[in-house]
C-alpha positions in Angstrom: -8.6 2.5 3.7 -5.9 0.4 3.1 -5.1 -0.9 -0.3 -5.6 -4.7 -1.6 -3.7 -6.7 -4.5 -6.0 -8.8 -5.9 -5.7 -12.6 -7.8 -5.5 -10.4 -11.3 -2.1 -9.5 -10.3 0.6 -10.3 -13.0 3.8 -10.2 -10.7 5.6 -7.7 -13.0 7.3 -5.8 -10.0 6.9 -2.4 -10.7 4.5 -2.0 -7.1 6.6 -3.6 -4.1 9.5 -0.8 -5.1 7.7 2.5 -4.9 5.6 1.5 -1.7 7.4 4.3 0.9 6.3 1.8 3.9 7.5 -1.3 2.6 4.0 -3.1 2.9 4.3 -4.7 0.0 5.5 -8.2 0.0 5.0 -11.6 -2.4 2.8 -13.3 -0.9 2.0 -17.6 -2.2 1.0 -16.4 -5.6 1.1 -12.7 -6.3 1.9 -10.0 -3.8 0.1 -8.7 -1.3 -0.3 -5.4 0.9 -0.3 -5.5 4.5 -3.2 -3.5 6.3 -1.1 -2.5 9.0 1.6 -0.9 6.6 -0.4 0.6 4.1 -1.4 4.5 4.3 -1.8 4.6 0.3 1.0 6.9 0.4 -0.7 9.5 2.3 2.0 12.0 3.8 4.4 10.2 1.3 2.6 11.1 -2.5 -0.5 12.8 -3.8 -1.6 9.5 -4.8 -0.9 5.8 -4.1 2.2 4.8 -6.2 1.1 0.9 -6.6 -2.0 1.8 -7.8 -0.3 4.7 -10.5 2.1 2.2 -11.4 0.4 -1.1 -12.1 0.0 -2.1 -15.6 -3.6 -4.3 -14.8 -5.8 -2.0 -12.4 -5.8 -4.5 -9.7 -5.0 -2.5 -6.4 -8.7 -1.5 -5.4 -9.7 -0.4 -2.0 -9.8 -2.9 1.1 -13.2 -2.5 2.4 -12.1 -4.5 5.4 -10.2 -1.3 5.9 -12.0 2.1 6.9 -9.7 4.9 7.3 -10.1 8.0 7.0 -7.5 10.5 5.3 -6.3 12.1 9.1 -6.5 8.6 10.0 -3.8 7.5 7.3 -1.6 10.5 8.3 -1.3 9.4 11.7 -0.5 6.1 10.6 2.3 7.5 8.7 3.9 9.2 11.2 3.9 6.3 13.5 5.7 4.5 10.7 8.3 6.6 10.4 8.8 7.0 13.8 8.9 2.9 14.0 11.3 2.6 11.0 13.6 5.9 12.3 14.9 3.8 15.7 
């Protein structure tokens, strides 16, 4: 699954630097993750950075988002080979 950022978000910017795919952007009021980017650091980190990091607890799950651990890895690799050309 993909990770969300919800309205309880404080905008302290500790998240959008540690995200390894760069899915993390401000969105009208408080950032936001992209679906497409997010592999909740899988292949990157034992555990999702944003989530470690934020001082409020509001990074839950997206369950709009169902994928599965393997899933996420692939996803990864795609990434990087995106962002290596």
């Amino acid at each position: 699954m993909a990770l969300k950022i919800t309205d309880q978000c404080i905008n302290c910017d500790v998240c959008q630097p540690v995200c390894p795919n760069h899915a993390i952007d401000m969105g009208e009021t408080h950032y936001r993750i992209d679906p497409n980017l997010c592999t909740e650091c899988v292949g990157h980190f034992d555990e999702p950075q944003c989530r470690m990091l934020c001082p409020v607890d509001c990074i839950p799950q997206d369950p709009q988002y169902h994928e599965t651990p393997a899933e996420l890895l692939l996803k990864m690799h795609a990434l990087s080979k995106k962002h290596a050309v």
